[in-house]
MMTF fields as JSON, N, C-alpha, C and O atoms, coordinates in Angstrom:
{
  "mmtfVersion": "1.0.0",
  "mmtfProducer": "UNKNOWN",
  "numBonds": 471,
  "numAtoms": 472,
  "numGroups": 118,
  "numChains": 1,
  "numModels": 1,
  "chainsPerModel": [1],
  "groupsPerChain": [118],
  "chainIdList": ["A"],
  "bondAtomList": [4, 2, 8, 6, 12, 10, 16, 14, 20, 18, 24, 22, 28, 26, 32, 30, 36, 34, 40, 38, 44, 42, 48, 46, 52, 50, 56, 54, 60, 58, 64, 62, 68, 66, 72, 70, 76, 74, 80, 78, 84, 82, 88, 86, 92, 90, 96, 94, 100, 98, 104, 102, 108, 106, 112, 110, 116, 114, 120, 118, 124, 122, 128, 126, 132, 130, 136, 134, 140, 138, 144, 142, 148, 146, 152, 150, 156, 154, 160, 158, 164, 162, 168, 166, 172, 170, 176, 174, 180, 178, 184, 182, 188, 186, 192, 190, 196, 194, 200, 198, 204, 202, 208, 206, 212, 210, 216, 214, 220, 218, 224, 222, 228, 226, 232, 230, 236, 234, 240, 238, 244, 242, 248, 246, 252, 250, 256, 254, 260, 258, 264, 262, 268, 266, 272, 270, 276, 274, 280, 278, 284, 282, 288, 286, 292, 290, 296, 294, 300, 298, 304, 302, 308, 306, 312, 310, 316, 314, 320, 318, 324, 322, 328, 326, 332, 330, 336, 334, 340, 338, 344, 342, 348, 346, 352, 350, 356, 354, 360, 358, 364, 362, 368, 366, 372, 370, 376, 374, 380, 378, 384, 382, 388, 386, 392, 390, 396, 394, 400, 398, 404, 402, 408, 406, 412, 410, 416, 414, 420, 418, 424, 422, 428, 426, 432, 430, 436, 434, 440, 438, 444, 442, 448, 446, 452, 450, 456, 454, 460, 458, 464, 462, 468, 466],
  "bondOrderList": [1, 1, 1, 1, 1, 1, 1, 1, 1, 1, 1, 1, 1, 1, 1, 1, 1, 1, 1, 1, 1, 1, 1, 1, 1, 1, 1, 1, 1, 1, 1, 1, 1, 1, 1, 1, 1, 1, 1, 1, 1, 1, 1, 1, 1, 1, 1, 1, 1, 1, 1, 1, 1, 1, 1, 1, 1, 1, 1, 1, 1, 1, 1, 1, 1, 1, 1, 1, 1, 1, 1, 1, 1, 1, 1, 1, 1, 1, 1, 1, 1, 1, 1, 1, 1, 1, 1, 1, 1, 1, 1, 1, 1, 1, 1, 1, 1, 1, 1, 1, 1, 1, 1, 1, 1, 1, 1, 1, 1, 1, 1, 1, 1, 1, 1, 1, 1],
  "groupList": [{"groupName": "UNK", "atomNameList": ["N", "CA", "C", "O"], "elementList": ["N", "C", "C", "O"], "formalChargeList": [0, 0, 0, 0], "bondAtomList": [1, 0, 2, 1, 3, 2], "bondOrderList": [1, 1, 2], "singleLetterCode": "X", "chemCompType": "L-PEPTIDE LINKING"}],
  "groupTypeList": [0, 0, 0, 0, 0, 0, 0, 0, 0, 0, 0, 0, 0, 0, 0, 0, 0, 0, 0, 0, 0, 0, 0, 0, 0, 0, 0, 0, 0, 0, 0, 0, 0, 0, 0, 0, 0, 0, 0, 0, 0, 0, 0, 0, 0, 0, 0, 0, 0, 0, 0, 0, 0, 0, 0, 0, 0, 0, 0, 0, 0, 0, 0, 0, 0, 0, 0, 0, 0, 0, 0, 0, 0, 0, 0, 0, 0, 0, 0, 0, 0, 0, 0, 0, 0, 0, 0, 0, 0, 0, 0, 0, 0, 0, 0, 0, 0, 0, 0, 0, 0, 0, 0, 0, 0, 0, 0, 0, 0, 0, 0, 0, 0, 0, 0, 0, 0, 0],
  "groupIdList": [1, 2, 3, 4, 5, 6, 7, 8, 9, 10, 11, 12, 13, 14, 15, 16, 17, 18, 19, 20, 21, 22, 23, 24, 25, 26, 27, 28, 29, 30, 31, 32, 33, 34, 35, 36, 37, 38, 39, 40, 41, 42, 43, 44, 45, 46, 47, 48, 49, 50, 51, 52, 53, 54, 55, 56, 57, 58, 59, 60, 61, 62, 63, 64, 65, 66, 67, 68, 69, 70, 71, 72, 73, 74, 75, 76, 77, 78, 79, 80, 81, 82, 83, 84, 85, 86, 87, 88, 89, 90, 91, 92, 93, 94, 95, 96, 97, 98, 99, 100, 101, 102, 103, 104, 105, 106, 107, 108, 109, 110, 111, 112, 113, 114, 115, 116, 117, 118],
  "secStructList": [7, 7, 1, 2, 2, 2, 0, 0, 0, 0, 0, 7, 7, 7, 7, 7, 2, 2, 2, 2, 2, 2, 2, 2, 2, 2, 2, 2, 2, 2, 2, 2, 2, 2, 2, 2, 2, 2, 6, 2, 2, 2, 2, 1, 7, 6, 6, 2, 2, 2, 2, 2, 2, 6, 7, 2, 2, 2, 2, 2, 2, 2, 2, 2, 2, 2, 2, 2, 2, 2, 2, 2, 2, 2, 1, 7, 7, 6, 6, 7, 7, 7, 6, 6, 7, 1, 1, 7, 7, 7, 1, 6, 6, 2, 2, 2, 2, 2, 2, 2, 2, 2, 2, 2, 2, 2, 2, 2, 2, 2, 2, 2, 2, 1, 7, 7, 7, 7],
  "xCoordList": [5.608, 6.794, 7.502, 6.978, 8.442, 9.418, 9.547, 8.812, 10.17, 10.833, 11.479, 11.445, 12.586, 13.765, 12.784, 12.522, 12.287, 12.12, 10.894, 10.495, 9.874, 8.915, 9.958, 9.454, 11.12, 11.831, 12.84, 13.148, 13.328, 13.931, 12.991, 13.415, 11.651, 10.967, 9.969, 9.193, 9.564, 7.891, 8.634, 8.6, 9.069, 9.14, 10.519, 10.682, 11.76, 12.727, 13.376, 13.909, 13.268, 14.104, 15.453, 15.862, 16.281, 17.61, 17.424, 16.805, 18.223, 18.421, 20.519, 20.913, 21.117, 22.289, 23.049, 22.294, 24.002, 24.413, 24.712, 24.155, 25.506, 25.667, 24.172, 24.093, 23.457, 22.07, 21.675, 21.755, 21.188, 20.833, 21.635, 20.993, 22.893, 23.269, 23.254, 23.725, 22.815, 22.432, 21.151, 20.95, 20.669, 18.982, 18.573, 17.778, 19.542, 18.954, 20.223, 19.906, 21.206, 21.73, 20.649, 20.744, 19.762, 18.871, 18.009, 17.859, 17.168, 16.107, 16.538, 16.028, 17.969, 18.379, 18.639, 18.451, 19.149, 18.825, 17.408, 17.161, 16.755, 15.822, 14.858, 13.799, 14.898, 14.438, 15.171, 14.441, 16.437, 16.992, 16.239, 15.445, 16.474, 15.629, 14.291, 13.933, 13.553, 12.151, 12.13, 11.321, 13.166, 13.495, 13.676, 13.321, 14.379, 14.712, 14.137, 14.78, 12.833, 11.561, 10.74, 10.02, 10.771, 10.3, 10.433, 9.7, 11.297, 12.242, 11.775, 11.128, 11.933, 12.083, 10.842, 10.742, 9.685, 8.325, 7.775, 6.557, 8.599, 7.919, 8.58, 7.891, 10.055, 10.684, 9.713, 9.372, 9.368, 9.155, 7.592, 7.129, 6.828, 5.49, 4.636, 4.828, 3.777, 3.474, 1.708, 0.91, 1.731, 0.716, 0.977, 0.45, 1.718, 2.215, 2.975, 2.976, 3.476, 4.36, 3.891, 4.327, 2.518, 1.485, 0.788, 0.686, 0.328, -0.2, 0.919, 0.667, 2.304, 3.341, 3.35, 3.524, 3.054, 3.158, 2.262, 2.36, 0.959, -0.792, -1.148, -1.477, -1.334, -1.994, -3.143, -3.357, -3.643, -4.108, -4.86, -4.501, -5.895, -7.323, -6.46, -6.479, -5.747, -5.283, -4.167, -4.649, -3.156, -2.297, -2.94, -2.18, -4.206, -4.7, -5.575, -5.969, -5.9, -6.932, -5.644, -5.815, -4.468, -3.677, -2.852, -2.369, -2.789, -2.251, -3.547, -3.059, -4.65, -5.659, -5.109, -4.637, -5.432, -5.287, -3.804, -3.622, -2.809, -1.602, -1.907, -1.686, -2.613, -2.69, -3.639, -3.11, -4.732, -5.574, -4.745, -5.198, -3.689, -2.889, -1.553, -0.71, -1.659, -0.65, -1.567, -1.19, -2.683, -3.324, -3.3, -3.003, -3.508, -3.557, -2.046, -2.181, -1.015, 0.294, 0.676, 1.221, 0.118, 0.189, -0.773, -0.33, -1.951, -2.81, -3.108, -4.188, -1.697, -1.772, -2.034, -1.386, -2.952, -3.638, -3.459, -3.474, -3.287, -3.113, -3.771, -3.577, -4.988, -6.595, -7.44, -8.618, -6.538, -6.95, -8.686, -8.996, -9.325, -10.307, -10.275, -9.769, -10.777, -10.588, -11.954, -13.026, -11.643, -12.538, -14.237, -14.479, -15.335, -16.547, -16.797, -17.904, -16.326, -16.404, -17.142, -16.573, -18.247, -18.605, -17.429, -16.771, -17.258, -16.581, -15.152, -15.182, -13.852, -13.165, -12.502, -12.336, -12.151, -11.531, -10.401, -9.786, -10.165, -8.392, -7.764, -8.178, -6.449, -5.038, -4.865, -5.427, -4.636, -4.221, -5.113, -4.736, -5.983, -7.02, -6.75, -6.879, -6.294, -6.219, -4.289, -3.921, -3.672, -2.092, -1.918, -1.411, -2.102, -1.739, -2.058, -1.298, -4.052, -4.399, -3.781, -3.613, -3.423, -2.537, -1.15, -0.603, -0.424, 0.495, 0.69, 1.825, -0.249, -0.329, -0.518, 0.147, -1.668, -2.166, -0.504, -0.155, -0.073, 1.359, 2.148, 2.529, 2.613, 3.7, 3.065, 3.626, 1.749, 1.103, 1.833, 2.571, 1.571, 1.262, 2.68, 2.874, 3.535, 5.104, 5.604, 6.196, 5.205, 6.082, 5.427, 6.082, 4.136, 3.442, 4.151, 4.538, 4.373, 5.14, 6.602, 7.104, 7.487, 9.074, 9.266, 10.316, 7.82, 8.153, 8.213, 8.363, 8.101, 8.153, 9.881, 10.428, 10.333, 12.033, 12.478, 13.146, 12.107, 12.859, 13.396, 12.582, 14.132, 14.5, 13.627, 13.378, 13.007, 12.297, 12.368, 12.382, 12.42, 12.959, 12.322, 11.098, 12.96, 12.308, 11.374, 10.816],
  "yCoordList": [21.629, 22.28, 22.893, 23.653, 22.566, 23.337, 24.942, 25.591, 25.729, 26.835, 27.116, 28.257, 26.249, 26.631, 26.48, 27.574, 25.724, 25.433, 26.194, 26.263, 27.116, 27.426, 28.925, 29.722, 29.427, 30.605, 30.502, 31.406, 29.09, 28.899, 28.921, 29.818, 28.42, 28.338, 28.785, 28.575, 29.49, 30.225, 32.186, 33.183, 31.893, 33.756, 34.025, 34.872, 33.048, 33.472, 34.4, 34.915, 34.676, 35.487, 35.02, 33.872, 36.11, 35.789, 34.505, 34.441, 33.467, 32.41, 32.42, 32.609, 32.33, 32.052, 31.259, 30.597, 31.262, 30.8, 29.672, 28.899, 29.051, 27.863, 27.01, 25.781, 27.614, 26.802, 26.708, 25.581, 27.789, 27.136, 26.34, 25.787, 26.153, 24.799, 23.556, 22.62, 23.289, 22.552, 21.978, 21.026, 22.55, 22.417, 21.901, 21.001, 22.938, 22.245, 21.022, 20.444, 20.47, 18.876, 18.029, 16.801, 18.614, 17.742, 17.45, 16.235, 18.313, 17.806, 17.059, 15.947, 17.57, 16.664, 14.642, 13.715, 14.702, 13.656, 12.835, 11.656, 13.628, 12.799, 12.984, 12.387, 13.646, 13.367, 12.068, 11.502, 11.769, 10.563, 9.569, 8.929, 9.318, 8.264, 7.83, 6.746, 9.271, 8.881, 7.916, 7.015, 8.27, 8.057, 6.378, 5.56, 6.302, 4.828, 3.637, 2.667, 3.95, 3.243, 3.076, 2.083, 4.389, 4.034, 3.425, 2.451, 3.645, 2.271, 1.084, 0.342, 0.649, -0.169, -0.911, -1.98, 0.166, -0.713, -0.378, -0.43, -0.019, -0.087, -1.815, -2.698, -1.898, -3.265, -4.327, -5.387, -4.075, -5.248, -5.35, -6.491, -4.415, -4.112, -3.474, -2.262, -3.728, -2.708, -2.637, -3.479, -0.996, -1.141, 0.113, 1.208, -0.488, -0.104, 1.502, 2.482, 1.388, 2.657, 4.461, 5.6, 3.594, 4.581, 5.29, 6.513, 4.441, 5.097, 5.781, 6.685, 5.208, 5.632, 7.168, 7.842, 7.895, 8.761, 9.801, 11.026, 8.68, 9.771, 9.833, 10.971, 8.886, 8.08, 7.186, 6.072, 7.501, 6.055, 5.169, 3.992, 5.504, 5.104, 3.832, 2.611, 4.653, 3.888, 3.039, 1.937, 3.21, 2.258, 0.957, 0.034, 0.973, 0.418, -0.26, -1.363, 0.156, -1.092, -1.774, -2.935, -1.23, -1.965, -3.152, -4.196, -2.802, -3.769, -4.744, -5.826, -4.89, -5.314, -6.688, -7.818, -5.953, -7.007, -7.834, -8.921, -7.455, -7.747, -9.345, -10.445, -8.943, -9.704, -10.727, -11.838, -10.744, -11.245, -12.345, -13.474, -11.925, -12.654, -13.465, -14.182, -13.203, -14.02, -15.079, -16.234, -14.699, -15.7, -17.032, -17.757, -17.812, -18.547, -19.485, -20.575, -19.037, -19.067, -19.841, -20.935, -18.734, -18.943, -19.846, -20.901, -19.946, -21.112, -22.059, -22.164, -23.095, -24.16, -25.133, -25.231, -25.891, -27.217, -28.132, -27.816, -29.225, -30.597, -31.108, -31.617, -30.823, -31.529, -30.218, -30.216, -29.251, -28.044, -26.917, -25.777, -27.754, -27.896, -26.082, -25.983, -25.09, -23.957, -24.001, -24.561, -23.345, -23.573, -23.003, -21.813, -24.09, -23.873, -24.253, -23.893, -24.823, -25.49, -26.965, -27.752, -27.553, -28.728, -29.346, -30.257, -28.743, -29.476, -28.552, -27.626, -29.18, -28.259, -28.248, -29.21, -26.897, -26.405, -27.074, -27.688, -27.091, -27.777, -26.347, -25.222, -27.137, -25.9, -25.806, -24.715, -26.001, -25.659, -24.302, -23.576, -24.139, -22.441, -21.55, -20.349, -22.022, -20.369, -19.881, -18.706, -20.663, -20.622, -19.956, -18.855, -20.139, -19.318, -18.071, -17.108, -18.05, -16.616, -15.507, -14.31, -16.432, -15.232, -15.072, -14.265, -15.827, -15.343, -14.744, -14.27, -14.431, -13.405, -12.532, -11.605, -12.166, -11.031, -10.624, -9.444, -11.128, -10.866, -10.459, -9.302, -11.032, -10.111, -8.694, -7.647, -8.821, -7.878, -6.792, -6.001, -6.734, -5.912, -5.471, -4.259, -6.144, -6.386, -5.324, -4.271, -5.887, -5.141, -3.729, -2.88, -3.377, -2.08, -1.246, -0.122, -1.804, -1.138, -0.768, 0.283, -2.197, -1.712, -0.733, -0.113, -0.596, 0.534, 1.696, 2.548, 2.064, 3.812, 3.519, 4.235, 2.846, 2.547, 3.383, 4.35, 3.086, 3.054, 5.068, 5.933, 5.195, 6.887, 7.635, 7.093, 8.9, 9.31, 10.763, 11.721, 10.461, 11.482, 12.737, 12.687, 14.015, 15.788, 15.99, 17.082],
  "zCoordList": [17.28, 16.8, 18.018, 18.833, 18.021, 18.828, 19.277, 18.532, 20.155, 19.544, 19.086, 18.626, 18.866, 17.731, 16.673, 16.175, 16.266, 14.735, 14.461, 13.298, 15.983, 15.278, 15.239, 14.448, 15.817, 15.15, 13.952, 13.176, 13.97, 12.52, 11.597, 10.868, 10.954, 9.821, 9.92, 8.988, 10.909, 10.861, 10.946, 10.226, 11.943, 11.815, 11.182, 10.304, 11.815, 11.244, 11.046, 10.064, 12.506, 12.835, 13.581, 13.408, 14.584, 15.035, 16.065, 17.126, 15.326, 16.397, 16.32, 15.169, 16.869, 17.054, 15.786, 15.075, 15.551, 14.435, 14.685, 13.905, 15.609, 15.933, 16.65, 16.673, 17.005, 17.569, 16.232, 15.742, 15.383, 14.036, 13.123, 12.23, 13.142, 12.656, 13.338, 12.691, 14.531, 15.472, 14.82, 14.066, 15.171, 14.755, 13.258, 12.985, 12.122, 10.914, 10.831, 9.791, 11.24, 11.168, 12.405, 12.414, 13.307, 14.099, 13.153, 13.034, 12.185, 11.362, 10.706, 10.567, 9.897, 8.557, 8.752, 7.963, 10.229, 10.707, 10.93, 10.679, 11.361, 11.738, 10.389, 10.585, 9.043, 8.335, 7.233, 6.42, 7.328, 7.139, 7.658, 6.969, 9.193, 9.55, 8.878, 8.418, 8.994, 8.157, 7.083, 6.86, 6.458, 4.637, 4.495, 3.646, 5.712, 5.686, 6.691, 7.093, 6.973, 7.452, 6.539, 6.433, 5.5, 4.349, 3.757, 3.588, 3.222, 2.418, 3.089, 2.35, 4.412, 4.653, 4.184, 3.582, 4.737, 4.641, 3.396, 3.221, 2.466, 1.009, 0.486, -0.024, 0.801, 0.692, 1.619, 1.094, 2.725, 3.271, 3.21, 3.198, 3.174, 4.193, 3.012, 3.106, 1.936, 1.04, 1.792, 2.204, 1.646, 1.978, 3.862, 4.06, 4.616, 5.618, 5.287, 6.032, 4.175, 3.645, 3.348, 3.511, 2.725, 2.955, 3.985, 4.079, 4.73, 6.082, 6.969, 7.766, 6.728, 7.378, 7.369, 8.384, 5.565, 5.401, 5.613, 5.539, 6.023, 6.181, 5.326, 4.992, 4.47, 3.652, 4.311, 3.835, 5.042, 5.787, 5.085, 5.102, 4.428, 3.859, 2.898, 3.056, 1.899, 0.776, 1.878, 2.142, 2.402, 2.964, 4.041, 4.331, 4.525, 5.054, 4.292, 4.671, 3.404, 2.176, 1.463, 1.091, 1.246, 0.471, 1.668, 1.23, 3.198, 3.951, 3.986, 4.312, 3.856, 3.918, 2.867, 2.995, 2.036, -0.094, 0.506, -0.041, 1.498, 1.463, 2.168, 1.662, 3.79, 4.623, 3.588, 3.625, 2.768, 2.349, 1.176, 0.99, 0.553, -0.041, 0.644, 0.105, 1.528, 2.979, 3.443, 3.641, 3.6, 4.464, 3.986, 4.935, 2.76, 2.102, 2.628, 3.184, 2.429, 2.348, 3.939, 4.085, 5.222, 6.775, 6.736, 7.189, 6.391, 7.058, 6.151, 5.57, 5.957, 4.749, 5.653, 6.695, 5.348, 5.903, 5.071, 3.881, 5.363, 4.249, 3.409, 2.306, 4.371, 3.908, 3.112, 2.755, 2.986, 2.234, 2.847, 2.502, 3.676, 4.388, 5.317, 6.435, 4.723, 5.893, 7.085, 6.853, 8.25, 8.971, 8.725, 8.528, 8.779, 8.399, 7.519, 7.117, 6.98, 5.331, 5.254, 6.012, 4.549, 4.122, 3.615, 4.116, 2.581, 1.708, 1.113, 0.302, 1.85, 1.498, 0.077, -0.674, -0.123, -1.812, -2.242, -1.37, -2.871, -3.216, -2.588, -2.307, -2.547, -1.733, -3.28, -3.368, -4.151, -5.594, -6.064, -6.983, -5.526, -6.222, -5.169, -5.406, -3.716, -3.504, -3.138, -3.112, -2.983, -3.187, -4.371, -4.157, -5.387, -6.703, -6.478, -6.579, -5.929, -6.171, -5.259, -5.493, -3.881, -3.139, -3.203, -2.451, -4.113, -4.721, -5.573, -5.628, -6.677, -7.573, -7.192, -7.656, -5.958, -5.807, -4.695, -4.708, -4.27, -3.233, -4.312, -4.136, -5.538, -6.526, -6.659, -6.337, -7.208, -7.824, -7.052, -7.64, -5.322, -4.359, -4.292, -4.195, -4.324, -4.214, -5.148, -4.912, -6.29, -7.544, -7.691, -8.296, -7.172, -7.124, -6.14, -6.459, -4.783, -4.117, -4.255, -3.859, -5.13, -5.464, -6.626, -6.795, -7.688, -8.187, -7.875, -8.751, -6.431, -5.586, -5.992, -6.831, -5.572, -5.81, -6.633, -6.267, -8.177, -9.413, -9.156, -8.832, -9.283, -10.01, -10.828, -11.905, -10.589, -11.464, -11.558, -10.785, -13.299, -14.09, -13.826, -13.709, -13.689, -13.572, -14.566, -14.676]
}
């Protein structure tokens, strides 16, 4: 913390009138920014949004389930065959499952979006 801000919101006492409107349009800014990284990585990144906030545990098991339902998607092979395999699986059983589990993750995260009621 600063000294302005540890005398604007901890003791609060006399800071200048114009330094303290300085200071609280510096936070109000840079708490905008915050707002809209959020956003961003709740839209793009689910999973990422959380830890953003210090969340870690939960935002990092949920980027986990994310990457785990991508993978399928990034490493499409023809012969469906993943590496180490005898005998490889059909591409038809795990494409679906990491696309379900990718909406799932998707639509869990775009509901932080919606407006919510007092």
């Amino acid at each position: 913390m600063c000294s302005k801000c540890h005398h604007l919101f901890t003791l609060k006492d006399g800071l200048h009138a114009e330094s303290r409107k300085r200071k609280l349009d510096e936070v109000a800014q840079f708490q905008t920014s915050q707002r809209r990284i959020h956003r961003f990585l709740i839209v793009l990144l689910p999973g990422a949004d959380q830890a953003f906030i210090g969340e870690t545990r939960e935002g990092f098991l949920e980027l986990l389930f994310f990457c785990f339902g991508l993978w399928p998607h990034l490493d499409h092979r023809p012969d469906g065959a993943l590496p180490g395999e005898i005998l490889p699986d059909p591409v038809s059983t795990w494409l679906p499952v990491g696309a379900l589990l990718l909406a799932i993750l998707f639509l869990r995260s775009w509901i932080k979006l919606l407006p919510r009621k007092s």
